[in-house]
ZABA-673387 format. One record per atom (N, C-alpha, C): x, y, z. Coordinates in steps of 0.2 Angstrom, whole numbers, plus 5000, padded with zeros to 4 digits. Example, Ala and Ser with C-alpha at 12.3 -4.5 7.8 and 13.67 -1.06 7.14 Angstrom:
# ZABA-673387
506649725039
506249785039
506649845039
506449895035
506849955036
506450005039
This chain:
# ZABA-673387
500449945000
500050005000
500450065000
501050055003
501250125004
501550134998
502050074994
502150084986
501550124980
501050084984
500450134978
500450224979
500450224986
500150284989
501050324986
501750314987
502250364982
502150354977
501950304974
501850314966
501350354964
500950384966
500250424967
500450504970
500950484973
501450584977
501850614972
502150554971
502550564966
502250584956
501650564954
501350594950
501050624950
500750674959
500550724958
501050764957
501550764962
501950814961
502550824954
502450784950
502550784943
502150814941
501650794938
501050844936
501050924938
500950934947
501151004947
501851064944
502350984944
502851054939
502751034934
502551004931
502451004921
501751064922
501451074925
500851124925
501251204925
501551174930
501951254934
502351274925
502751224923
502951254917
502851224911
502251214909
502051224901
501151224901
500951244907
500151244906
499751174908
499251184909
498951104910
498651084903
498651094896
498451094890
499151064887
499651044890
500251034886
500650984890
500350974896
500650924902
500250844899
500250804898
500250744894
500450694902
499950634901
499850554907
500750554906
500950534899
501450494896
502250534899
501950624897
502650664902
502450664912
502050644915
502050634919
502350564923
501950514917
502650454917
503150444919
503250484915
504150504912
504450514919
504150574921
504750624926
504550594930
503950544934
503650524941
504350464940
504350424935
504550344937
503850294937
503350324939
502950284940
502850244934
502650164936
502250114931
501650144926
501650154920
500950144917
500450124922
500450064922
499750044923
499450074931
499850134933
499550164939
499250224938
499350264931
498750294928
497950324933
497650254928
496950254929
496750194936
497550174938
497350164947
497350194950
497650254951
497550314954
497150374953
497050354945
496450424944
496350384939
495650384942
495250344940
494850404934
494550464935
494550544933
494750564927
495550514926
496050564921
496350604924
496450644917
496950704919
496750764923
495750774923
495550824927
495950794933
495550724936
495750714945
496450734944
497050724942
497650724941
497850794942
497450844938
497650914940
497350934945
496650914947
496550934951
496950934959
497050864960
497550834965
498250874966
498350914959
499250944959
498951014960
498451044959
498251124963
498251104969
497951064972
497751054980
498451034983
498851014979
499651024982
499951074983
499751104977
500251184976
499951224982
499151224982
498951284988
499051244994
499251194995
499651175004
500251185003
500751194998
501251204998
501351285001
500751334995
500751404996
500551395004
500051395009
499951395014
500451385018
500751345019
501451315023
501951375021
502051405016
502351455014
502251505018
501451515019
501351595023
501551585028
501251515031
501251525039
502051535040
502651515035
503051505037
503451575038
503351615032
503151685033
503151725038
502551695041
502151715046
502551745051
502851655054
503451665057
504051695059
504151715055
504851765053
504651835054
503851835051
503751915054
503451935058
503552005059
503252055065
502652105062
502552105057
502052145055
501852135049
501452155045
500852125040
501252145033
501752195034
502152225029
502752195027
503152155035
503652095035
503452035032
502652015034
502651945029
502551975023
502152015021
502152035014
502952025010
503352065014
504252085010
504451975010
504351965015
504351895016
504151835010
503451845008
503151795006
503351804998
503351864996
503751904990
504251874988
504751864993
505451874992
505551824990
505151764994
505051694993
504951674982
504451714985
504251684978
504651694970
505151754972
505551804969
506151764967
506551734972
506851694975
507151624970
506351584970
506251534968
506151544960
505851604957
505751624949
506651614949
507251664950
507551674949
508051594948
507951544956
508351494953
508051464951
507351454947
507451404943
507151434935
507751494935
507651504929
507351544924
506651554928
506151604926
505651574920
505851474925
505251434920
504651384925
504651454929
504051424936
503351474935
502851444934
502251484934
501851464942
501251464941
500751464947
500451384944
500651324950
499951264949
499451264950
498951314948
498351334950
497951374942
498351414942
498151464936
498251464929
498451394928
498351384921
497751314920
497451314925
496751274925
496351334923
496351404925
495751444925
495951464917
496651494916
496851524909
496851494904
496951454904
496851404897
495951364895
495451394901
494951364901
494851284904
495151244906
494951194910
494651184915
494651254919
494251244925
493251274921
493251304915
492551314912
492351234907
493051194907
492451124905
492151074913
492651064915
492551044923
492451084929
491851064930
491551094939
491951074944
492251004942
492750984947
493251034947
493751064942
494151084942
494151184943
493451174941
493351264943
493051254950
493051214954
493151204962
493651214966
494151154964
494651164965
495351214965
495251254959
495351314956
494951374961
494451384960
494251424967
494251424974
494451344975
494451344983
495451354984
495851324979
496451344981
496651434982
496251464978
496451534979
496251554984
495751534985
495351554992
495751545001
496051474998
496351435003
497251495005
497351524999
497851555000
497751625004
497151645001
497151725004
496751725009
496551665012
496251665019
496751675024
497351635020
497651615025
498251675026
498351725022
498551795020
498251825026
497451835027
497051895028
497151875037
497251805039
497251765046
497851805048
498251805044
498851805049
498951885048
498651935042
498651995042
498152045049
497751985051
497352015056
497751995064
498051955064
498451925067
498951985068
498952015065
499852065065
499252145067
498752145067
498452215069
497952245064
497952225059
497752225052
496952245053
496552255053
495752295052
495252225048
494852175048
494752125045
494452135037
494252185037
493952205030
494552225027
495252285030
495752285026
496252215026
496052175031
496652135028
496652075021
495852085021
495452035016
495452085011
495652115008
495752165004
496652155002
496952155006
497652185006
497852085004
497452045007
497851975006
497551974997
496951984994
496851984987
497052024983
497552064984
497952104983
498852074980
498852034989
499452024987
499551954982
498951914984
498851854978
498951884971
498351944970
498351944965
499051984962
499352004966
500152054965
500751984963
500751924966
501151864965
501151834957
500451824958
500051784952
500251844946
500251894946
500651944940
501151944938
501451934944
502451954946
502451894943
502351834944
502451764940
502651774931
502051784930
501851814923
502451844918
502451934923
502751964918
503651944920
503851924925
504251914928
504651834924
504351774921
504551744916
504451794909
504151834908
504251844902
504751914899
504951934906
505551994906
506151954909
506151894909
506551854913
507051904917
506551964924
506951994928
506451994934
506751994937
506451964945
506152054947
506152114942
506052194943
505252174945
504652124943
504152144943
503852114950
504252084955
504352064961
504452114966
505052154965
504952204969
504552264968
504452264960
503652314963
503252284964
502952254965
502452214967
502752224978
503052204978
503352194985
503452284989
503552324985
503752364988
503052434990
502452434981
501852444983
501452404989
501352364990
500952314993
501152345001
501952335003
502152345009
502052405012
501952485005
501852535009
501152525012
500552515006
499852475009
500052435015
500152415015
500252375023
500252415029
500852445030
500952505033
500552545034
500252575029
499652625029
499152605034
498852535030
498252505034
498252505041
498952475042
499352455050
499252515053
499352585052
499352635054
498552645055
498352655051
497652675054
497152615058
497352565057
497052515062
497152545072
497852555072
498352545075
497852625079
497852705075
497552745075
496752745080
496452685075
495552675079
495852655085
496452595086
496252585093
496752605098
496852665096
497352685102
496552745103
496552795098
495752835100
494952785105
């Protein structure tokens, strides 16, 4: 059992980096083979679904991945602006060593249209982003944050990362990381300030 269950961790997490880099429209059973090691015939053992269950399964990795990121984040900082420069840097970090051929395991199910042929997939796809920026908005409130600004400020920096991604392979320069990092932290700051303002009044 436990050999089924790595050959099954192991294809997810193959699929999520063929996703991360060539889209989920150009990730193939046969390249997922390839890079897992895994047997053929553990395919349709394991997904039974296809390649929906299969992507789906490698977004829901990539948003525990991203979550364990924040918290970790979290950790390191003292303010809603510290994990912001934090969780940025992380991600700025990881374009750089690998090249500037890592995108988002989540958002090539929405952009290429996959998650509009499958409900499964336009699920899954909505509840990973959801999963990230709640857990953004927790520990932004955690640091002093205002709960309306902090659920603003976390959709913000999702959607700030999921950009940087973007233009950041396509200028292969990590410049659109730190803007993205540097607006966001003065916002942070700002909010932090006026939160900070109602409850000293």
């Amino acid at each position: 059992m436990g050999q089924r269950s790595d050959a099954k961790q192991k294809m997810v997490q193959a699929a999520r980096q063929l996703i991360r880099e060539r889209g989920y429209g150009a990730t193939a059973f046969s390249d997922v083979l390839e890079l897992s090691g895994a047997p053929r015939g553990s395919v349709y053992f394991h997904f039974p679904g296809g390649k929906a269950q299969l992507a789906m399964e490698a977004a829901e990795a990539h948003a525990h991945e991203q979550v364990e990121i924040i918290d970790h984040a979290a950790g390191e900082a003292n303010s809603a602006a510290q994990l912001i420069e934090r969780y940025v840097d992380l991600g700025r970090e990881r374009m750089v060593a690998g090249d500037y051929g890592r995108g988002c395991g989540v958002a090539p199910l929405v952009t290429e249209g996959a998650a509009q042929e499958s409900a499964g997939l336009s699920e899954t796809s909505r509840r990973a982003f959801s999963e990230m920026t709640d857990r953004l908005a927790f520990h932004f409130v955690a640091f002093g944050v205002d709960r309306a600004a902090a659920r603003v400020l976390a959709d913000a920096v999702i959607a700030g990362v999921e950009g940087a991604m973007i233009t950041s392979r396509a200028l292969r320069s990590p410049a659109p990381y730190d803007s993205v990092r540097a607006v966001l932290m003065s916002h942070a700051a700002v909010v932090s300030q006026k939160t900070a303002g109602r409850t000293r009044s």
